[in-house]
C-alpha positions in Angstrom: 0.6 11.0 -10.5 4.1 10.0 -9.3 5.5 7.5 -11.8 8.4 7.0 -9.9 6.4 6.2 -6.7 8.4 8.5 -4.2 6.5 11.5 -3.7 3.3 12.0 -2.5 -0.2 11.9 -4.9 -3.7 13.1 -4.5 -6.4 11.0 -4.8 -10.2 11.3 -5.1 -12.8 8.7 -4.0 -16.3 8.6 -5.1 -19.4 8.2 -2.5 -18.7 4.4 -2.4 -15.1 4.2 -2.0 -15.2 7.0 0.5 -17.8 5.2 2.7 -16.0 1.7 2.7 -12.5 3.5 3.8 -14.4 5.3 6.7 -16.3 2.0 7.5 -12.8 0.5 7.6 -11.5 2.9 9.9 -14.1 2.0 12.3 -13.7 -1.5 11.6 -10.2 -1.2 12.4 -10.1 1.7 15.1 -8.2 4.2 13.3 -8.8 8.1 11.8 -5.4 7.1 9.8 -7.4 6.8 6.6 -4.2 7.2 4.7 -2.9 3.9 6.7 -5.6 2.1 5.6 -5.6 2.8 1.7 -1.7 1.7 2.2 -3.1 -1.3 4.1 -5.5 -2.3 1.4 -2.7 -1.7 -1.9 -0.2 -4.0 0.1 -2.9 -6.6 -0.4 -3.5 -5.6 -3.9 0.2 -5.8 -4.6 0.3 -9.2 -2.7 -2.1 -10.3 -5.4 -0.9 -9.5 -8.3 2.7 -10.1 -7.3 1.4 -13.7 -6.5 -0.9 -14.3 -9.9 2.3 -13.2 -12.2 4.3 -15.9 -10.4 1.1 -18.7 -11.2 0.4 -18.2 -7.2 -2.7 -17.6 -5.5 -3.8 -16.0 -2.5 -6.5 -17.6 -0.2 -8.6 -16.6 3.1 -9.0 -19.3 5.6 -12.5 -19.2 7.5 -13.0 -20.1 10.8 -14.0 -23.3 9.6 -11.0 -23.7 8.1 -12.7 -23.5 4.5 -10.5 -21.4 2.0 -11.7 -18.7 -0.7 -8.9 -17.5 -3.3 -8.4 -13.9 -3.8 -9.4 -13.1 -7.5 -8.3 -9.9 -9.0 
């Protein structure tokens, strides 16, 4: 692992992590599996950047209901 977060790491999945990225890609059109793991840590990071402030992070439904994002 990279400590200093500027090279490149390899990662292993198991069976269920590796079939939610590929039904991601599908979901979202893309072979760029590697776009999507970076997709999904940026929302990570959004979360736990915004719980160490006191913040939260919420989905909005389409009927305008919201959910927080608990990590």
């Amino acid at each position: 692992m990279d400590p200093k977060g500027v090279g490149t790491i390899e990662v292993q999945l198991n069976n269920t992590a590796a079939q939610l990225l590929a039904s991601l890609c599908v979901e979202l059109g893309t072979e760029d599996a590697t776009g999507v793991l970076s997709q999904a840590l940026g929302v990570l990071d959004l979360c736990v950047r915004s719980k160490a402030k006191g913040s939260r992070v919420c989905i909005i439904n389409s009927f305008g209901e919201t959910s927080e994002v608990v990590i």
